[in-house]
N, C-alpha and C positions, 0 to 999 in steps of 0.2 A: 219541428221537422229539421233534423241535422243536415248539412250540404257535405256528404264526405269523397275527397278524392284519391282516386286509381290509378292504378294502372293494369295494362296487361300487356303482356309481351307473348311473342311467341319468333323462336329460334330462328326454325326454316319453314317456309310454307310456299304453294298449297301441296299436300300431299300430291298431284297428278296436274300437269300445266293442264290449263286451257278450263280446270275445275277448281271453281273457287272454295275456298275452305272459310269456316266463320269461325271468326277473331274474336266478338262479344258477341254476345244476349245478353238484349235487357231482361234482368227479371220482370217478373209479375211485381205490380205493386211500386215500381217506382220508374223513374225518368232521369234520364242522361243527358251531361251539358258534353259533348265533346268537345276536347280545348289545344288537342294535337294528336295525329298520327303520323307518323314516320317511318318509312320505307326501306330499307337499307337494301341494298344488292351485294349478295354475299357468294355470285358466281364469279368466276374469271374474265367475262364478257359481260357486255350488255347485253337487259334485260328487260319485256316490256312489262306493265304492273297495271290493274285495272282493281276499283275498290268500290263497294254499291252498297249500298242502305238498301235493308231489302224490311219496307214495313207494310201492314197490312191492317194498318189503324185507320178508321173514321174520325177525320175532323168537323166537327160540326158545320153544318151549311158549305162542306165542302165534298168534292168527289173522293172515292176509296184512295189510299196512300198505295202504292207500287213499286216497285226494285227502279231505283235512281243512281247512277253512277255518279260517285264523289270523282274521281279518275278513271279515264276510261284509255287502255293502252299506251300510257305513258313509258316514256325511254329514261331508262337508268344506268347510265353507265355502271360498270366495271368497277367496287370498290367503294362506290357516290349513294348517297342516301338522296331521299326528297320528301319535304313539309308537303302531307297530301293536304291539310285545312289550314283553308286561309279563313281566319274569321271561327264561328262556332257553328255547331251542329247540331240539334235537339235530336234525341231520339226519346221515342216511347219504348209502352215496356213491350216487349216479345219483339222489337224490330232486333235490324240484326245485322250488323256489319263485318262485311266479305273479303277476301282480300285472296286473287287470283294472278298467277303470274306465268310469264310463256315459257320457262324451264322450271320443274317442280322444284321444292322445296333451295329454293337461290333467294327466296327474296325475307327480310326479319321486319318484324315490326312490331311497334310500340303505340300502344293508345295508351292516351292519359285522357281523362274524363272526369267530372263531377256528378255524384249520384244524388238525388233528392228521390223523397219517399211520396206517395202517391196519394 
């Protein structure tokens, strides 16, 4: 089982404030070490930013998994990026990380992550 790491970018998002747009899916078949995501504010103003893991996986001996805010309305200045993970984040396959901001497509971001197969 190889451990290979990503990235994913995306420009401007979300298409429409206040509607979050998804940044990754895990495939089927395998599992995500999230190891950074980065925020940047690419409007003339501040910006707020909200980011959620939205999974729907059963952990054993545990209740269903549920949409979890990593950041929730966070303030971004003008020009300023911001480390949304502090620390790591697993995700399983079909979860899904979101990434919604209060003026459409002003905010860029970058995941980088580690894929293992399943």
């Amino acid at each position: 089982m190889a451990n290979l790491f990503k990235v994913v970018t995306n420009a401007t998002m979300p298409g429409t404030a206040g509607t979050s747009d998804a940044l990754y899916t895990v495939q089927s078949n395998k599992a995500v070490i999230v190891l950074g995501l980065v925020l940047a504010n690419v409007h003339t103003s501040q910006v707020t930013a909200s980011v959620t893991l939205v999974s729907t996986v059963n952990q054993t001996g545990a209740a269903q998994n549920g949409t979890s805010f990593i950041v929730k309305d966070v303030a971004i200045p003008a020009g300023s990026s911001l480390s949304v993970v502090d620390g790591k984040i697993v995700a399983n396959a079909t979860d899904v990380i979101r990434v919604d901001c209060s003026v459409a497509d002003k905010v860029s971001a970058t995941l980088s992550y580690m894929e293992q197969d399943v």
